[in-house]
DRENDO-1510 file (C-alpha; in Angstrom, 1 decimal, always signed):
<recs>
REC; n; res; u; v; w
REC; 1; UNK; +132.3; -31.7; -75.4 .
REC; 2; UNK; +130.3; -28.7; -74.6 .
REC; 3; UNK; +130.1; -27.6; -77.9 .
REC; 4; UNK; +129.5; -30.9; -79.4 .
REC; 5; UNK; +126.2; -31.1; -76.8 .
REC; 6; UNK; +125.0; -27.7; -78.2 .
REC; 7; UNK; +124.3; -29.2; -81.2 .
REC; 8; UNK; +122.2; -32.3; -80.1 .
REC; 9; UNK; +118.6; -32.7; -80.8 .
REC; 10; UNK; +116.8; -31.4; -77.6 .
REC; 11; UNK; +115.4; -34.2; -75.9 .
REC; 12; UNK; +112.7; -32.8; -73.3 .
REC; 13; UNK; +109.5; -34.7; -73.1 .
REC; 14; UNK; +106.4; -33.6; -75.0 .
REC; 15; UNK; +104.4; -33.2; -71.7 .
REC; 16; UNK; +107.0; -31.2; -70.2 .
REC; 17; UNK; +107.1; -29.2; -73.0 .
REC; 18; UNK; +104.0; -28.7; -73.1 .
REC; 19; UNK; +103.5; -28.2; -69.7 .
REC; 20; UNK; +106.2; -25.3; -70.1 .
REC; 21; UNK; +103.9; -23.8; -72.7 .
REC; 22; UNK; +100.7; -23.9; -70.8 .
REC; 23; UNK; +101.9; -22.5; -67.8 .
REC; 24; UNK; +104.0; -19.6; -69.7 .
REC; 25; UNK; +101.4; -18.4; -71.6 .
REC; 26; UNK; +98.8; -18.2; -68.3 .
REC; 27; UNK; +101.9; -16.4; -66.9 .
REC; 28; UNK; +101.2; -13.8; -69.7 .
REC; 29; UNK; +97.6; -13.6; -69.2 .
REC; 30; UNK; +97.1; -15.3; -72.7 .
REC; 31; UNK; +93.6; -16.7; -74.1 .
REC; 32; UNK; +94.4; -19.9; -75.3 .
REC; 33; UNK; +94.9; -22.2; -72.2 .
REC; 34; UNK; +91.0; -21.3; -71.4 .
REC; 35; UNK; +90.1; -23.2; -74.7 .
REC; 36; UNK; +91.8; -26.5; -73.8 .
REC; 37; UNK; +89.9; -29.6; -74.0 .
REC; 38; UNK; +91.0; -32.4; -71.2 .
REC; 39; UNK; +92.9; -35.1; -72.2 .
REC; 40; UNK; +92.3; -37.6; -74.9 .
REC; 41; UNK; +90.6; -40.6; -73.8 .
REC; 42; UNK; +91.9; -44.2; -75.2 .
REC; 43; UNK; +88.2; -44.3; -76.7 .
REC; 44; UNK; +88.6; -40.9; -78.2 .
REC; 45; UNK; +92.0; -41.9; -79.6 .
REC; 46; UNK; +90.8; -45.4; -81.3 .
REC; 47; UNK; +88.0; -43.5; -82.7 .
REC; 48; UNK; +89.7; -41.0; -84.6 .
REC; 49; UNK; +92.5; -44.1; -85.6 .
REC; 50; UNK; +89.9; -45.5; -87.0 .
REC; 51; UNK; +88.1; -42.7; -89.1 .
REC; 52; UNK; +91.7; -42.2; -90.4 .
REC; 53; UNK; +92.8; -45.6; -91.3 .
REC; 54; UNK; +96.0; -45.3; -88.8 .
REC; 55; UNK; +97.6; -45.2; -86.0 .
REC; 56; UNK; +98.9; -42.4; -83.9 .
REC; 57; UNK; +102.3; -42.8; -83.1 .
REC; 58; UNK; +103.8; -42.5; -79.5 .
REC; 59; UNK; +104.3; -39.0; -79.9 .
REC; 60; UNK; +101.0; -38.4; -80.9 .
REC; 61; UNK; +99.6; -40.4; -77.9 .
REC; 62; UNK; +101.7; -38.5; -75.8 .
REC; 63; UNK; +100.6; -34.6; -77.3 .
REC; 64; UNK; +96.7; -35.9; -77.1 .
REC; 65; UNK; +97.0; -37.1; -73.1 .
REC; 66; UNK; +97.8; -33.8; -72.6 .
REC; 67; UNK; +95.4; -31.9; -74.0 .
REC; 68; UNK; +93.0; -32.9; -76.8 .
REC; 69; UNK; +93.2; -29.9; -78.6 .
REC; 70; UNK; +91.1; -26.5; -78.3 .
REC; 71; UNK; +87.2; -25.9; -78.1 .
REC; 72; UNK; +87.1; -23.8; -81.4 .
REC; 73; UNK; +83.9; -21.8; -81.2 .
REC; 74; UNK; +85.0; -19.9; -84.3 .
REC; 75; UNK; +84.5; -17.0; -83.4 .
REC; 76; UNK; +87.1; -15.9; -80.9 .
REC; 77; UNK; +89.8; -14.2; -82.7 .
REC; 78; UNK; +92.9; -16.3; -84.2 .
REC; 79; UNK; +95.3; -14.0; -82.3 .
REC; 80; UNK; +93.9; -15.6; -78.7 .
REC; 81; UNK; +93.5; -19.1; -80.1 .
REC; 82; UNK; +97.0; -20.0; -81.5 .
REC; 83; UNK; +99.9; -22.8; -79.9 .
REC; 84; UNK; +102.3; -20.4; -81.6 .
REC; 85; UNK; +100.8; -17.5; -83.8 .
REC; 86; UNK; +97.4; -17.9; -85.3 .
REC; 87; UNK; +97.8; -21.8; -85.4 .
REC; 88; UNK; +94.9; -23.7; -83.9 .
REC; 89; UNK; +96.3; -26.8; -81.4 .
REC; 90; UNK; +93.4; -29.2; -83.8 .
REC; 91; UNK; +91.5; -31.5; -81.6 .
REC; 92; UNK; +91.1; -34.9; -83.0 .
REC; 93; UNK; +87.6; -34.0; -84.3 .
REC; 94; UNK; +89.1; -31.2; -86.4 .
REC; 95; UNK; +91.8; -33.6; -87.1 .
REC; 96; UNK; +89.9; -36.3; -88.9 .
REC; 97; UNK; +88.0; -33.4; -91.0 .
REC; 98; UNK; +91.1; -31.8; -92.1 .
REC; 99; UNK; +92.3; -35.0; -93.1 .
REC; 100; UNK; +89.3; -36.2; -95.1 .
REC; 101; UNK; +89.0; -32.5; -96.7 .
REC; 102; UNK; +92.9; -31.9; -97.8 .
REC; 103; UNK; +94.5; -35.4; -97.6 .
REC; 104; UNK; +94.0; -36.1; -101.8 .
REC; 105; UNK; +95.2; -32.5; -102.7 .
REC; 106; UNK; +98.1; -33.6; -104.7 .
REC; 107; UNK; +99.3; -30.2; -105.1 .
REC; 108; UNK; +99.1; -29.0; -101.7 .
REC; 109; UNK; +101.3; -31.7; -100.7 .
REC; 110; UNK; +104.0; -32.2; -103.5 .
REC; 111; UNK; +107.3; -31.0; -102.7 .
REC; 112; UNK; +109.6; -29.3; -105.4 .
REC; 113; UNK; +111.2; -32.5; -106.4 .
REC; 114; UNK; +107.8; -34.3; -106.9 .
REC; 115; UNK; +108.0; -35.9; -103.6 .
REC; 116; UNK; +105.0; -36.6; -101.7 .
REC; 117; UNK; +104.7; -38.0; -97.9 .
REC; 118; UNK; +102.5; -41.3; -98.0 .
REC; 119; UNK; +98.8; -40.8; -96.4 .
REC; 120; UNK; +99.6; -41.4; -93.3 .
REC; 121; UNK; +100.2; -38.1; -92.3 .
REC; 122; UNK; +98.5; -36.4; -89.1 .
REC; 123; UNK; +97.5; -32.4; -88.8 .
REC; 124; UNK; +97.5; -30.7; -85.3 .
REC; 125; UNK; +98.6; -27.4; -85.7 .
REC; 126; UNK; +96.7; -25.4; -88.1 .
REC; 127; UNK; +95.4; -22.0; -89.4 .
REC; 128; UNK; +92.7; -22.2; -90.6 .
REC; 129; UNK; +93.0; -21.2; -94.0 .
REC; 130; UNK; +95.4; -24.3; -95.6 .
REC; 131; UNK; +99.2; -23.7; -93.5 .
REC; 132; UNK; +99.3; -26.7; -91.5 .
REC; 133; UNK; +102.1; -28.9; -89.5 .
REC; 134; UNK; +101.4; -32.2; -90.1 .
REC; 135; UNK; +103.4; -35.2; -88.3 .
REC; 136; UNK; +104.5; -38.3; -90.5 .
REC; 137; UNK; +103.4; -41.6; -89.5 .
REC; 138; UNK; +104.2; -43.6; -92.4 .
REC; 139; UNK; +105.7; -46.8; -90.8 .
REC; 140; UNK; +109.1; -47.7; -92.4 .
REC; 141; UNK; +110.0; -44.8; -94.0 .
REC; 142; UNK; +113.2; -42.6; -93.8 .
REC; 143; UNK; +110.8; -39.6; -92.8 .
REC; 144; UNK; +108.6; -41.4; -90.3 .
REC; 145; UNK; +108.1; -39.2; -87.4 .
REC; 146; UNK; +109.2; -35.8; -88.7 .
REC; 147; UNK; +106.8; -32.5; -89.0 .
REC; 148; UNK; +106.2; -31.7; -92.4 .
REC; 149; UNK; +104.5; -28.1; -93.4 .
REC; 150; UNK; +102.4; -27.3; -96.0 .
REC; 151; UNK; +100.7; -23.7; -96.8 .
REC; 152; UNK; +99.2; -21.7; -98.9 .
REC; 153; UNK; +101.8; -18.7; -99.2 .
REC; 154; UNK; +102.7; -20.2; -102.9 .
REC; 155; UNK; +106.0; -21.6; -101.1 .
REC; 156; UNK; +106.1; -25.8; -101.4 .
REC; 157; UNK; +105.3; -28.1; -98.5 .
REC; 158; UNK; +108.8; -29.2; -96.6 .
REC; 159; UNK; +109.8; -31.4; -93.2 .
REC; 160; UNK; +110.6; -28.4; -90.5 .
REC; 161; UNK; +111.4; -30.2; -87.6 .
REC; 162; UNK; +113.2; -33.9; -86.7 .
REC; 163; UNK; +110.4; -35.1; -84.6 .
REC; 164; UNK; +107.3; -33.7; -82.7 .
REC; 165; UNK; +109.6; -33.7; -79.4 .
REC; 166; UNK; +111.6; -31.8; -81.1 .
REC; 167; UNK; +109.2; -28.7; -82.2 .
REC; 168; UNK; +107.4; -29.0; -79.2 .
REC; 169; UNK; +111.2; -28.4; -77.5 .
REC; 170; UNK; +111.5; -25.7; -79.4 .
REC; 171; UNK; +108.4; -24.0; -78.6 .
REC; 172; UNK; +108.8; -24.6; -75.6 .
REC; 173; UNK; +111.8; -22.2; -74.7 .
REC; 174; UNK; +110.7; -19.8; -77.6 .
REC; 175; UNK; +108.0; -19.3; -74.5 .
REC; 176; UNK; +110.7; -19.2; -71.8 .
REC; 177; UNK; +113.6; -17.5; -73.9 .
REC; 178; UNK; +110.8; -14.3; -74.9 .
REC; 179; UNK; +110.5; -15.2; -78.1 .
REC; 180; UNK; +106.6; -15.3; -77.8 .
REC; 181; UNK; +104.8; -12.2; -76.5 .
REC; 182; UNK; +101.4; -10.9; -76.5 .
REC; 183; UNK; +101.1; -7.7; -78.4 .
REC; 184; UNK; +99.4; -4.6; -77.8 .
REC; 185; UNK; +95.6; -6.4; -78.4 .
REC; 186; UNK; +96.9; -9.1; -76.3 .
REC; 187; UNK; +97.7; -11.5; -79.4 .
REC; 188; UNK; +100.2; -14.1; -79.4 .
REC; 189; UNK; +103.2; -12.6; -81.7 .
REC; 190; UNK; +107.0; -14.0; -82.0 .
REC; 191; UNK; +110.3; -12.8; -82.9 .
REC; 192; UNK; +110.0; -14.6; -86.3 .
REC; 193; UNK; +113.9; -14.1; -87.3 .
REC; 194; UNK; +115.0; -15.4; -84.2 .
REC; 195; UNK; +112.5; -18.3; -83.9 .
REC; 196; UNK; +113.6; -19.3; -87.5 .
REC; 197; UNK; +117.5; -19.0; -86.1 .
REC; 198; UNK; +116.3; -21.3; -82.8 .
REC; 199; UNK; +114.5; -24.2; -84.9 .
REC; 200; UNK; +118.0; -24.2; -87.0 .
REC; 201; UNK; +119.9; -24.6; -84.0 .
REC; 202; UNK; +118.2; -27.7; -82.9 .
REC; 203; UNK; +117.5; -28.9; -86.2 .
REC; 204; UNK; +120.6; -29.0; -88.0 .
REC; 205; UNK; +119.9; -31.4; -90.9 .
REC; 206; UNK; +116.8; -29.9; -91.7 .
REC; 207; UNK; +117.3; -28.1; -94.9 .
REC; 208; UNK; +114.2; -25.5; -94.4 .
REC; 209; UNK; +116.7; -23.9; -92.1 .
REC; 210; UNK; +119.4; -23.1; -93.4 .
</recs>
């Protein structure tokens, strides 16, 4: 029975999660957590529903009471700005622009087998420069709720993670575990062979993983 638990999905809530997160990295004297909007109001949350023609799902909801993203002034270094390395936590602003800009890009979104998510897909975590997470929303559809990635490293978009609980799960004790450390400058670096080997563990179906 033990074993068999090992194996389950982790099932922490998003706001503990990121609670965890929050707290860990002011425990490391990290930038980021001084760039934090407050919560999401309902208001700013219909708004941005609207401009993108969808809902948020409860996840979503859930991420965006916590914290509606980061102030980006642009200028502050993406090594002090990052959730997890050099990826931006978008506020719904951001959000509704990176939709409208990369949302049509058949390319960028077209998987090796020609598959391509529906448009109701939802960026938060993002670097700037085109390697995004992205949470499915399409209603009805065998991957409704999963994180898809898509970059610009020449390597096609895939799903990563099972659910946004999920990844925020396993950020969460990449924090707590010592996977995530500030470097020597005081950027936010990771054991990327072991974070790969954690996000497997809990995401066994995915085939990214494996």
């Amino acid at each position: 029975m033990v074993a068999y638990n090992f194996l389950l999905p982790i099932m922490k809530s998003i706001t503990h999660s990121f609670n965890q997160i929050i707290a860990k990295q002011k425990e490391m004297g990290y930038h980021m957590p001084n760039m934090l909007s407050g919560p999401a109001s309902d208001e700013e949350i219909a708004r941005a529903e609207q401009e993108l023609g969808f809902k948020l799902n409860n996840a979503l909801i859930e991420l965006y009471k916590c914290a509606n993203g980061i102030i980006n002034d642009y200028k502050t270094v993406s090594g002090l700005t990052g959730l997890i390395p050099i990826h931006n936590f978008l506020n719904l602003d951001d959000v509704v622009s990176y939709y409208k800009d990369l949302i049509d890009l058949e390319e960028y979104l077209t998987d090796y087998t020609g598959f391509k998510p529906g448009k109701q897909l939802f960026p938060f975590l993002d670097d700037n420069v085109g390697n995004c997470y992205w949470v499915d929303v399409n209603t009805g559809t065998a991957n409704e709720n999963r994180v898809y990635w898509t970059n610009t490293f020449g390597e096609y978009p895939s799903y990563h993670y099972e659910s946004l609980q999920n990844m925020f799960a396993v950020i969460a004790e990449a924090y707590t575990t010592g996977l995530m450390f500030l470097d020597e400058d005081s950027y936010l670096d990771m054991d990327f062979v072991a974070f790969h080997k954690l996000s497997g563990k809990h995401n066994p179906k995915v085939e990214y993983w494996k």
